[in-house]
Jmol script that loads the backbone (N, CA, C; Angstrom):
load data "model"
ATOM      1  N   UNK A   1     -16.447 250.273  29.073  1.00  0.00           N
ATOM      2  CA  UNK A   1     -16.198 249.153  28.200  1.00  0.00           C
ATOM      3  C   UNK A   1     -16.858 247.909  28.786  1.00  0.00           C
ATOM      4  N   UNK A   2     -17.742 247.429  27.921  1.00  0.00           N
ATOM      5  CA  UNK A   2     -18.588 245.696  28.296  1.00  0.00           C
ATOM      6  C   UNK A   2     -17.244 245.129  29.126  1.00  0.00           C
ATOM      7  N   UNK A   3     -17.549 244.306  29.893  1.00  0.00           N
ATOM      8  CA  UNK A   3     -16.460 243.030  30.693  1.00  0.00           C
ATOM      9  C   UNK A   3     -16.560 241.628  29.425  1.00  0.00           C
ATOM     10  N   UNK A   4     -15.417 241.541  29.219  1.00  0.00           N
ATOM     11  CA  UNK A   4     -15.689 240.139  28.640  1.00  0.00           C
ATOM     12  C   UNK A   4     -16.438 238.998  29.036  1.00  0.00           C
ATOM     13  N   UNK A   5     -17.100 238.130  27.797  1.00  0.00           N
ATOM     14  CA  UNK A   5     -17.909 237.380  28.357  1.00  0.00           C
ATOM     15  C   UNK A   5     -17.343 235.845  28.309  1.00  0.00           C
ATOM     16  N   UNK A   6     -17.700 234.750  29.290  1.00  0.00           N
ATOM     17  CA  UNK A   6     -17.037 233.496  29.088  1.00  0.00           C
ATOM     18  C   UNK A   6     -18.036 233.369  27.977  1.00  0.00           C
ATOM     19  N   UNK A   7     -17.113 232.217  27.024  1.00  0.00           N
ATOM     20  CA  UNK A   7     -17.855 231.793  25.765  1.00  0.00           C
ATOM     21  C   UNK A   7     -18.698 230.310  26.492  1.00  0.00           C
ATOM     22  N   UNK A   8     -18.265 229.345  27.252  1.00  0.00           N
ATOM     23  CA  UNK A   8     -19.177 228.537  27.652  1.00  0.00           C
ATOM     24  C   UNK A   8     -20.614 228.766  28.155  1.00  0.00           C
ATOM     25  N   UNK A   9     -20.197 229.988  29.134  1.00  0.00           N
ATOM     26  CA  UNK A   9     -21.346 230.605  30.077  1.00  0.00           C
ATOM     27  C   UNK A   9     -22.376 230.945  28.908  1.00  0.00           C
ATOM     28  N   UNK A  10     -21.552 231.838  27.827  1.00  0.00           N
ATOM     29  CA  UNK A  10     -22.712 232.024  26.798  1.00  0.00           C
ATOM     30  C   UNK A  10     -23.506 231.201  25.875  1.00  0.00           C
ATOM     31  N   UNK A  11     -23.102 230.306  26.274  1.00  0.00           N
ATOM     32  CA  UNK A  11     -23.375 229.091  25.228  1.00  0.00           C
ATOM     33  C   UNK A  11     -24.675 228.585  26.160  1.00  0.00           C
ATOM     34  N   UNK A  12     -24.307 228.055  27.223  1.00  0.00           N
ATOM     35  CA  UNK A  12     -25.126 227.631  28.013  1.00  0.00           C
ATOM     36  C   UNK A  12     -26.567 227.988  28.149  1.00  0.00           C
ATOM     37  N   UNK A  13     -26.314 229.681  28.327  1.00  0.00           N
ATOM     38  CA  UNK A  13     -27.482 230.198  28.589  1.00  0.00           C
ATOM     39  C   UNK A  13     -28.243 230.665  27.309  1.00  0.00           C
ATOM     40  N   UNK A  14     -27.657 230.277  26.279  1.00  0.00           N
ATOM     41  CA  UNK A  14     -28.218 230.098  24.884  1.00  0.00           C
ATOM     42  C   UNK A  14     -29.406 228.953  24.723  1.00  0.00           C
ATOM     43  N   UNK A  15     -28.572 228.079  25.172  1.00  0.00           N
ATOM     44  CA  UNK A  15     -28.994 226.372  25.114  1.00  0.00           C
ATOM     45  C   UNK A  15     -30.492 226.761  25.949  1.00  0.00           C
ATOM     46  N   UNK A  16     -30.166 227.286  27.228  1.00  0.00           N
ATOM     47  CA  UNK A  16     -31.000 227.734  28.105  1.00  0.00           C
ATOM     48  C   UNK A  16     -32.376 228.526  27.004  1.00  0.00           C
ATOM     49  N   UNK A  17     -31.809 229.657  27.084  1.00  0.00           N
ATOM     50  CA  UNK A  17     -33.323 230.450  25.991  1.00  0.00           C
ATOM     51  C   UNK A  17     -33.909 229.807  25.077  1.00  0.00           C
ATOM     52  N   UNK A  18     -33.161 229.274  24.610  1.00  0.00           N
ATOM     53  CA  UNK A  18     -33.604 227.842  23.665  1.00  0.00           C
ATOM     54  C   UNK A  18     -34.902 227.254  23.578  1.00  0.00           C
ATOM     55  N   UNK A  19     -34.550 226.345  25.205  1.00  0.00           N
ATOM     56  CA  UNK A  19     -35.044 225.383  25.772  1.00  0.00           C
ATOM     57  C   UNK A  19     -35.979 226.389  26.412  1.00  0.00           C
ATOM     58  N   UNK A  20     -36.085 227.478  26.480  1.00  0.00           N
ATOM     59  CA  UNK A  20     -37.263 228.268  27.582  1.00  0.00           C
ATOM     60  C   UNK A  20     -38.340 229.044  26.394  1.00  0.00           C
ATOM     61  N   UNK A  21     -37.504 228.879  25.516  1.00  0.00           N
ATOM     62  CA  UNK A  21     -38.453 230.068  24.575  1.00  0.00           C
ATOM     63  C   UNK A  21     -38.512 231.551  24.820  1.00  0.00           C
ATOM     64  N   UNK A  22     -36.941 232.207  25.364  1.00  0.00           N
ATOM     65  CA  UNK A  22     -36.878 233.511  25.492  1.00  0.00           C
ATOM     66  C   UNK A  22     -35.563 233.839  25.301  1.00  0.00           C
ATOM     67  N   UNK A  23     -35.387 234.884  24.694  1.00  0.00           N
ATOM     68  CA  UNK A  23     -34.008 236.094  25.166  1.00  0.00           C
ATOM     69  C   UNK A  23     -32.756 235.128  25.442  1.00  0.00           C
ATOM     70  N   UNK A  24     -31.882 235.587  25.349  1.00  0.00           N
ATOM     71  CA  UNK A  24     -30.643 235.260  25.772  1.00  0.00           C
ATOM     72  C   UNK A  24     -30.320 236.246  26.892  1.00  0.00           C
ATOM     73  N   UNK A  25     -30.717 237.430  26.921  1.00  0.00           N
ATOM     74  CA  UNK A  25     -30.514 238.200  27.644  1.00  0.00           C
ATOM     75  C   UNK A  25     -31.747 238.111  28.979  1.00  0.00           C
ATOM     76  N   UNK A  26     -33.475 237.586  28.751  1.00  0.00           N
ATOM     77  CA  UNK A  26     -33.544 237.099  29.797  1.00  0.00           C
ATOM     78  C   UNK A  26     -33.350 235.585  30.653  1.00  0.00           C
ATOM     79  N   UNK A  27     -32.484 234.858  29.634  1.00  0.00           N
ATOM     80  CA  UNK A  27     -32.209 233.260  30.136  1.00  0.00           C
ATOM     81  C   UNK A  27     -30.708 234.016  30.942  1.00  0.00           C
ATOM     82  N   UNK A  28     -29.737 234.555  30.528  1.00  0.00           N
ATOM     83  CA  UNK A  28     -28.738 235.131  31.291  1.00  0.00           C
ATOM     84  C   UNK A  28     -29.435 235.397  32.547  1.00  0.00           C
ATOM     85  N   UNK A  29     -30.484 236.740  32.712  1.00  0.00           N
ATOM     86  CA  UNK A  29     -30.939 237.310  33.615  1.00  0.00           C
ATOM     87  C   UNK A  29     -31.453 236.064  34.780  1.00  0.00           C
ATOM     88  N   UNK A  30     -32.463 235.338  34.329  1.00  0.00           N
ATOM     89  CA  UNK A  30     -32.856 234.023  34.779  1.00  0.00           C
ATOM     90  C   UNK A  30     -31.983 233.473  35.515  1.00  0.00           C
ATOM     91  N   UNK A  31     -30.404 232.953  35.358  1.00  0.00           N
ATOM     92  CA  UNK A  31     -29.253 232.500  35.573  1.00  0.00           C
ATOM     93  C   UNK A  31     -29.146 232.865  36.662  1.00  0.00           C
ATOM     94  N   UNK A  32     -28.650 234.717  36.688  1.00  0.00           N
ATOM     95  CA  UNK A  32     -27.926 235.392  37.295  1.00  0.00           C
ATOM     96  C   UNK A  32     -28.846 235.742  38.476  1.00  0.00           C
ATOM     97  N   UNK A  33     -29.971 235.721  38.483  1.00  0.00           N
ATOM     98  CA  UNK A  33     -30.743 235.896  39.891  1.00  0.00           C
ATOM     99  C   UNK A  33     -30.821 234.277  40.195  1.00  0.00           C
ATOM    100  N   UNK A  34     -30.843 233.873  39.595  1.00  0.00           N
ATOM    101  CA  UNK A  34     -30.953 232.251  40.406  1.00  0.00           C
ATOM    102  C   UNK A  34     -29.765 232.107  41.403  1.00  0.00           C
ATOM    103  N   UNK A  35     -28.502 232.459  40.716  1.00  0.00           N
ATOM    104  CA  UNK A  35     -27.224 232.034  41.586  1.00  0.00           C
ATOM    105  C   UNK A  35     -26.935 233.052  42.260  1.00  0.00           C
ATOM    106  N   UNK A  36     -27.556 234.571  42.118  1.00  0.00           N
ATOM    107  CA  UNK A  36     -27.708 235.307  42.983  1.00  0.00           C
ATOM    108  C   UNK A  36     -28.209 235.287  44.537  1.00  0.00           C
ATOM    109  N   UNK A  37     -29.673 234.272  44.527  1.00  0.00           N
ATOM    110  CA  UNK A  37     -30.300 233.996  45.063  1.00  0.00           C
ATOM    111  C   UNK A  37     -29.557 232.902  45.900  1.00  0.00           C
ATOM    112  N   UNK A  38     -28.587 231.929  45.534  1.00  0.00           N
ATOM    113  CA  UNK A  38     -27.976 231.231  46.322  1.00  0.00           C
ATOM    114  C   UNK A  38     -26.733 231.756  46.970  1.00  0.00           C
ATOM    115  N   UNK A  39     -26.380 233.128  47.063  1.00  0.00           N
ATOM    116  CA  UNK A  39     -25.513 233.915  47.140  1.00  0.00           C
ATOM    117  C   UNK A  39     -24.036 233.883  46.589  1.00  0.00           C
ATOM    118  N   UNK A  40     -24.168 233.033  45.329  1.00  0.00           N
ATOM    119  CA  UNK A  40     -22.630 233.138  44.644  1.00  0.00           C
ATOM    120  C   UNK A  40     -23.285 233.854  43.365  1.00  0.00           C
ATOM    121  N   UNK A  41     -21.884 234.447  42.996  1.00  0.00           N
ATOM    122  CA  UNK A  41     -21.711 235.536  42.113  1.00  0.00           C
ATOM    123  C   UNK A  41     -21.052 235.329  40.971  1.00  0.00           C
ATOM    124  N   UNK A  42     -19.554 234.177  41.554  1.00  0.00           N
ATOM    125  CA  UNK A  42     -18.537 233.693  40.369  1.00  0.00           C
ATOM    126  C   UNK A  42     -19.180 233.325  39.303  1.00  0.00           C
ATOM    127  N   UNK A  43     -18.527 232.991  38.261  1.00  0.00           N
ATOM    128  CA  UNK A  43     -18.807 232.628  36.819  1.00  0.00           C
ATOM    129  C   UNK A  43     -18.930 231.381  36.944  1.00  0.00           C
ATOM    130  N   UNK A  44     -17.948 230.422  37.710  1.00  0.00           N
ATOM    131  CA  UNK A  44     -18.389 228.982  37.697  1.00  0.00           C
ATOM    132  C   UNK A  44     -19.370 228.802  38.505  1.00  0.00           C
ATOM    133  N   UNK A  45     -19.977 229.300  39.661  1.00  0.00           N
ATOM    134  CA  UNK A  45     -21.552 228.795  40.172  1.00  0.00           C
ATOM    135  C   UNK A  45     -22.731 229.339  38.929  1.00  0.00           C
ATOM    136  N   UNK A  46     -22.112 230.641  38.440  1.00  0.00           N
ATOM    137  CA  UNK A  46     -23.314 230.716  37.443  1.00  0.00           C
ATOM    138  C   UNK A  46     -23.396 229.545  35.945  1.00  0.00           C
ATOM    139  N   UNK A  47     -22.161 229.438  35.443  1.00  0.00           N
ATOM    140  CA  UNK A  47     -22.140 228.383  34.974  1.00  0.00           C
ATOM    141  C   UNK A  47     -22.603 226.896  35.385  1.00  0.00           C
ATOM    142  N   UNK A  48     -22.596 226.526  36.482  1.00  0.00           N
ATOM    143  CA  UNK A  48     -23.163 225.352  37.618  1.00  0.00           C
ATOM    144  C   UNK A  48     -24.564 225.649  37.423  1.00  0.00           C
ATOM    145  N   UNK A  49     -25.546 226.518  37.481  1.00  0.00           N
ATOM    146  CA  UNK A  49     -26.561 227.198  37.674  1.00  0.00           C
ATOM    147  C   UNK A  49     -27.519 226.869  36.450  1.00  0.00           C
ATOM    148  N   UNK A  50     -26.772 227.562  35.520  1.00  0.00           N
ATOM    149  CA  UNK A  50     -27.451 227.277  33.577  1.00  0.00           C
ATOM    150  C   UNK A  50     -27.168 225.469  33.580  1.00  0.00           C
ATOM    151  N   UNK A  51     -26.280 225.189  33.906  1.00  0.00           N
ATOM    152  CA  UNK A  51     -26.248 223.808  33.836  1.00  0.00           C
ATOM    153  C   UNK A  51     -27.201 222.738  34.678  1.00  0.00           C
ATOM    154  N   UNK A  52     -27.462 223.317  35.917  1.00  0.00           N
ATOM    155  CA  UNK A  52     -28.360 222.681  36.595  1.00  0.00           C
ATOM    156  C   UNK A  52     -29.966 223.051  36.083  1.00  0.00           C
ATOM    157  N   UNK A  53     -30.336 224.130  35.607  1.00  0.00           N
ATOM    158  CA  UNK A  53     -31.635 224.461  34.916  1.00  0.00           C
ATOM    159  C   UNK A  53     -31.997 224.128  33.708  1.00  0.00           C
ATOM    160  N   UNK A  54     -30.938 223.464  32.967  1.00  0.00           N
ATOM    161  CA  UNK A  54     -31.009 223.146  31.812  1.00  0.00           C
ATOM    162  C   UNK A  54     -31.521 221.241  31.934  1.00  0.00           C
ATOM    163  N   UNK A  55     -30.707 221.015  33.492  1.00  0.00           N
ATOM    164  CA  UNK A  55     -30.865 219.830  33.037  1.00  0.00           C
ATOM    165  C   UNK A  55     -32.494 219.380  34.019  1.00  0.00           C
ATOM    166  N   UNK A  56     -32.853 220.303  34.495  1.00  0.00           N
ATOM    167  CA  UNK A  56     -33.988 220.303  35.264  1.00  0.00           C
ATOM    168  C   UNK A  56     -35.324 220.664  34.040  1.00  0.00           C
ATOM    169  N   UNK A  57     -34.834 220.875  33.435  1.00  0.00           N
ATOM    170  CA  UNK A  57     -35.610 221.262  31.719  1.00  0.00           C
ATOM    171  C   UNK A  57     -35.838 220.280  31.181  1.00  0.00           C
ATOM    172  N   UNK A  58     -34.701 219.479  31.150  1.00  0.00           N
ATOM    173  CA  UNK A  58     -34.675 217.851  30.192  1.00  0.00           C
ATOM    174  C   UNK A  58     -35.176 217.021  30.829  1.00  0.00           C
ATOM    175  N   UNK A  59     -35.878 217.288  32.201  1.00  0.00           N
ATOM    176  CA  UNK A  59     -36.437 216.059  33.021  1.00  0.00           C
ATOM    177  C   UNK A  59     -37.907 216.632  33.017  1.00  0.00           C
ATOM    178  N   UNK A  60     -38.404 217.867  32.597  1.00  0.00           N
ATOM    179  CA  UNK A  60     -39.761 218.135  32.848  1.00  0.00           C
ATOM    180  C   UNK A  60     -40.306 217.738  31.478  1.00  0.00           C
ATOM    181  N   UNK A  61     -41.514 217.493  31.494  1.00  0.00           N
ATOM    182  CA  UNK A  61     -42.374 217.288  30.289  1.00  0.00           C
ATOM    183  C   UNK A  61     -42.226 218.505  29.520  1.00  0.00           C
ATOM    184  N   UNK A  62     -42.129 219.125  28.772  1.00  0.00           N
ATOM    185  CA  UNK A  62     -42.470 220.326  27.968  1.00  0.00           C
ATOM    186  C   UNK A  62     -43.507 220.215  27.192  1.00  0.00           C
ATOM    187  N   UNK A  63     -43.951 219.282  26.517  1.00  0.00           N
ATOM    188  CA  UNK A  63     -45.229 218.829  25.520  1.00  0.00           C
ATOM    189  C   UNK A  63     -46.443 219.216  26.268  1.00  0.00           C
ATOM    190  N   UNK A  64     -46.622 219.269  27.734  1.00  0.00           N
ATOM    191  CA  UNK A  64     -47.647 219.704  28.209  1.00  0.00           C
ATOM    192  C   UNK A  64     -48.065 220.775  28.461  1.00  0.00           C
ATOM    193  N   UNK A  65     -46.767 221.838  28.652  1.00  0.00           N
ATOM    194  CA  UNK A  65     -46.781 222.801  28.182  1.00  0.00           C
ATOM    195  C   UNK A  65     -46.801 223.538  26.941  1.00  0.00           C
ATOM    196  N   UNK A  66     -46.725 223.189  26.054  1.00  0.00           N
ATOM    197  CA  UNK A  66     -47.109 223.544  24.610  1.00  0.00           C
ATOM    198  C   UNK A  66     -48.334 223.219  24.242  1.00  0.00           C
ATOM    199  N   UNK A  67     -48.547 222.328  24.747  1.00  0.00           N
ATOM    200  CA  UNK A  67     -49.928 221.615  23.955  1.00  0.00           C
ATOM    201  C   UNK A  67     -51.377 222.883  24.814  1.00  0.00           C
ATOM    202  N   UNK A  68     -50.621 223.354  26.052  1.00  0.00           N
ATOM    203  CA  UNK A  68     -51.642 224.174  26.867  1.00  0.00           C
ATOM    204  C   UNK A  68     -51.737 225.441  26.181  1.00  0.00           C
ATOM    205  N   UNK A  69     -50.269 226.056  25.860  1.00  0.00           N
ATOM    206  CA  UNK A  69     -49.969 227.660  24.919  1.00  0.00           C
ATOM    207  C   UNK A  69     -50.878 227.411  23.798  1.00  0.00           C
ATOM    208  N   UNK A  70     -50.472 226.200  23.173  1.00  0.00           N
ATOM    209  CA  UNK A  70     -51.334 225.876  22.031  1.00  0.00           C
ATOM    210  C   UNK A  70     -52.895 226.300  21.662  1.00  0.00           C
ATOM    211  N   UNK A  71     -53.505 225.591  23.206  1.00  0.00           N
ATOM    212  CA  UNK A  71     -54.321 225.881  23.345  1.00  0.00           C
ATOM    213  C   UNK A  71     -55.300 227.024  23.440  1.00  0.00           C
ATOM    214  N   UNK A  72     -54.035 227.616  24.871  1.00  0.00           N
ATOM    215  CA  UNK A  72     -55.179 229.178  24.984  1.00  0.00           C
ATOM    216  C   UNK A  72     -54.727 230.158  23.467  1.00  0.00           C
ATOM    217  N   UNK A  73     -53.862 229.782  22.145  1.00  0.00           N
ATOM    218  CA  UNK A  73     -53.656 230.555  21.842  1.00  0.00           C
ATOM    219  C   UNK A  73     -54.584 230.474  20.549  1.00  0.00           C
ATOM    220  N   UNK A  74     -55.224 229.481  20.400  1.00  0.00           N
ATOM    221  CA  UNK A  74     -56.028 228.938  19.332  1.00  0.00           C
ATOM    222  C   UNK A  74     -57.285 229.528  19.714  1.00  0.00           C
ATOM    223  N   UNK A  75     -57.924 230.118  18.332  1.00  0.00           N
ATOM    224  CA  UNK A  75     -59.494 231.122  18.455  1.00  0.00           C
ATOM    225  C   UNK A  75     -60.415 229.827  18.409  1.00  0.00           C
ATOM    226  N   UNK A  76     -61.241 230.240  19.153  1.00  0.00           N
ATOM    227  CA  UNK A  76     -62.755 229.413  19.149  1.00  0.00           C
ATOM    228  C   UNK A  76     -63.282 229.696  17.768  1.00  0.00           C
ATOM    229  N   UNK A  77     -64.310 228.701  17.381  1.00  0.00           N
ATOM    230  CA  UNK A  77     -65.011 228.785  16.296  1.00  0.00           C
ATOM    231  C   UNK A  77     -65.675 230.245  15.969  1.00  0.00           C
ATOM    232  N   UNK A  78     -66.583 230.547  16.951  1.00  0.00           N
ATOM    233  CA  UNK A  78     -66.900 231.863  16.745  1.00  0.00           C
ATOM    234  C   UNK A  78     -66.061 232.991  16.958  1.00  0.00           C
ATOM    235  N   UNK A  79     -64.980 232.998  16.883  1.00  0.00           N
ATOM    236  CA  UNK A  79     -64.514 234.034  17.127  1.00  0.00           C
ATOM    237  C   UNK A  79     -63.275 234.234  16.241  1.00  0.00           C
ATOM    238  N   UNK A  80     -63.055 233.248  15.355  1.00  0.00           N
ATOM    239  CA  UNK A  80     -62.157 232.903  14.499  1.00  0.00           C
ATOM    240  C   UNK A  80     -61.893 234.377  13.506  1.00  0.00           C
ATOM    241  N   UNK A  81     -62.534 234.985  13.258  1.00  0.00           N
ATOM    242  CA  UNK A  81     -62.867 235.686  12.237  1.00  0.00           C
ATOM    243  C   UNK A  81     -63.811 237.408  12.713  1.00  0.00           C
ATOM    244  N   UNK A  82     -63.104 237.439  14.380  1.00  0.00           N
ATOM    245  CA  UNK A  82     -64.027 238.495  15.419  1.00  0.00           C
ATOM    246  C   UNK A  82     -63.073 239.292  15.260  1.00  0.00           C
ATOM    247  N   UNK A  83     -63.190 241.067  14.971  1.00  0.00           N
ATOM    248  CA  UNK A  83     -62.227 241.982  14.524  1.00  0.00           C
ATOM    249  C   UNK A  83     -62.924 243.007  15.702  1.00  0.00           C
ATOM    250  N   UNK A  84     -62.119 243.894  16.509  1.00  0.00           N
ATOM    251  CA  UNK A  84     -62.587 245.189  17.140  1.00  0.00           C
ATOM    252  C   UNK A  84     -62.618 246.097  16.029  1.00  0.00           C
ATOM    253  N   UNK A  85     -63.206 247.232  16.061  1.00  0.00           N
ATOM    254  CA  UNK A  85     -63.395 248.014  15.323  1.00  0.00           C
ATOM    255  C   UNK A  85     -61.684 248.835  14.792  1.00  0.00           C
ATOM    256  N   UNK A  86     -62.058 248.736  13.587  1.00  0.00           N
ATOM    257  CA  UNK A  86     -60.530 249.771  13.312  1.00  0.00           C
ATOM    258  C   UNK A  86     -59.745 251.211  13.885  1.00  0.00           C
TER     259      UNK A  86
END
end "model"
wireframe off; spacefill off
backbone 0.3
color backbone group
């Protein structure tokens, strides 16, 4: 049987995938090796954890990062319209 989940924790790391542009399940994962990595395990350091990455999120530029995805993801002129064979 799943372990119940805190509803804040889940929220958080929602807010988190959100703000990252992935998974809930890898913004959890993200979380859980982070506070792994500081060797707590409890629910409130992991909660402490999504909260501290979230707010380390709201202080980085993100526009510069988009504007770069943007970039490499946009076709060149010649190639706008370049197909491999079927």
């Amino acid at each position: 049987m799943a372990a119940i989940q805190d509803a804040e924790y889940v929220k958080l790391c929602a807010r988190l995938a959100s703000a990252m542009s992935i998974s809930l399940a890898s913004a959890r994962r993200h979380v859980d090796q982070a506070a792994a990595k500081d060797g707590k395990r409890d629910i409130a350091s992991r909660r402490a954890k999504a909260e501290e990455l979230l707010e380390s999120l709201a202080g980085n530029d993100c526009s510069s990062q988009r504007e770069t995805l943007d970039t490499l993801l946009s076709a060149s002129e010649g190639d706008a319209n370049f197909m491999l064979e079927d």
